[in-house]
N, C-alpha and C positions, 0 to 999 in steps of 0.2 A: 821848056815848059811854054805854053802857048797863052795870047793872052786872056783865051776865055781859061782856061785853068788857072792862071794868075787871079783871073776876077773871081772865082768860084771860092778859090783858098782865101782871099781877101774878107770874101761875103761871108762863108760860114764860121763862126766866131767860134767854133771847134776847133778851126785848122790850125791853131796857134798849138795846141795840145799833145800833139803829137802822135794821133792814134792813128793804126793802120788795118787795112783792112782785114774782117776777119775776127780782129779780137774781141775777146768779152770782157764787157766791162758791168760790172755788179752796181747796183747806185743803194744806199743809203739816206736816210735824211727826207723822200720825197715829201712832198705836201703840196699844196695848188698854188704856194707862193716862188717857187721853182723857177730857172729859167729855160721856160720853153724852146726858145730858140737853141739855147746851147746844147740840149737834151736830144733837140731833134739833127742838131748840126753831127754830135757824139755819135748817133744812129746811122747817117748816111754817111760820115768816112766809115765806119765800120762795117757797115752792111749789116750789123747786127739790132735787135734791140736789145735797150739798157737790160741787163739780171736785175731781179728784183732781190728782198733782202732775202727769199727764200731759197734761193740759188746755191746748190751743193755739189757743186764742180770748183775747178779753181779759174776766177777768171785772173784775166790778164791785168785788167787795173780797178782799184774801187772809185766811185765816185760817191764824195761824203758831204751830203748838204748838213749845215749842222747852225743854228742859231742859241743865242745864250740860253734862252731858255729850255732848252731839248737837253739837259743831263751834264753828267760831267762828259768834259770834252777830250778827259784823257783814257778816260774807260772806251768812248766811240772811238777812237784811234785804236787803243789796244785790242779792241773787238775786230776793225779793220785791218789789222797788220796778223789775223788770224785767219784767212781766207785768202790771203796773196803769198805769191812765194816771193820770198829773200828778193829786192832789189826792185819788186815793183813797184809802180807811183801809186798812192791814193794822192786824190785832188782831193783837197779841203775846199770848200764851197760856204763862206759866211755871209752874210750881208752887208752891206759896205757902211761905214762911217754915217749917223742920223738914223739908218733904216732899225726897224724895230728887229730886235735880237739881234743885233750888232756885238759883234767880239772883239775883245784888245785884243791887238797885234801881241805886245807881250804874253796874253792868255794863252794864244796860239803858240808862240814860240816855247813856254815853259810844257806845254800839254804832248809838242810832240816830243821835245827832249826827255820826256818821262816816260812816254812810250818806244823808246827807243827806235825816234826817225830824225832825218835829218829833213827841213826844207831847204829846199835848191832853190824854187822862188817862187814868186809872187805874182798874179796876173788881173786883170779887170778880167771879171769873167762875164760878165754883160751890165744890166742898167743899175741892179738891184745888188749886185753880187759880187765879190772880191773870191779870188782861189789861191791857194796856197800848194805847191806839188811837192809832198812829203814822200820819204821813200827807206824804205829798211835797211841797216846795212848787207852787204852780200851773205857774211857771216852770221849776223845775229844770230838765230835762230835755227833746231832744227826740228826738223818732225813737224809735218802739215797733216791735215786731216784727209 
């Protein structure tokens, strides 16, 4: 890898995420409190833009902004884990510790274990935001829309 692609992957706060080009990725959650940059970073590795919630294909991963006060959090899971197939990631997107609709870490961990996902982990996901990459088991589930 060279090192303007080291600096590129370094720069866009995306590249930690693991998306490849190509795929769709559906987002949830949006609102103007969002992070822009991460949003724009998710769009240029992918070459796609984000699916909106009206999106009736199957994308490849969700992206789920979700703040305490926006509902239960284990219905938006359940709702997310119905639009992905078996084994792909939805990123949880909360606000970080102080910011307004800030989520326990417990909140999160009891919400996906009830929607039956596992978190693999936890990431800064920019200034405002904390992400959590929750993912279905292979079997869970079967029959998608």
């Amino acid at each position: 890898m060279s090192a303007t692609a080291d600096h590129a992957e370094e720069t866009n706060p995306a590249s930690r995420l693991g998306f490849q080009p190509g795929q769709v990725v559906q987002e949830f959650g949006y609102d103007d409190d969002v992070d822009h940059d991460l949003r724009e970073g998710i769009e240029e590795l992918t070459g796609t833009e984000l699916a909106d919630e009206d999106y009736e294909e199957l994308p490849d991963a969700v992206l789920l902004w979700f703040r305490d006060d926006d509902g239960d959090l284990t219905d938006a899971l359940v709702d997310a884990t119905q639009v992905v197939d078996d084994g792909s990631p939805i990123w949880l997107l909360t606000p970080k510790t102080g910011r307004d609709g800030y989520v326990e870490p417990s909140d999160i961990g009891e919400a996906a274990t009830t929607a039956g996902l596992t978190q693999t982990r936890t990431f800064n996901a920019g200034k405002d935001w904390s992400g959590s990459r929750l993912v279905t088991p292979k079997t869970a589930k079967a029959g998608k829309r």
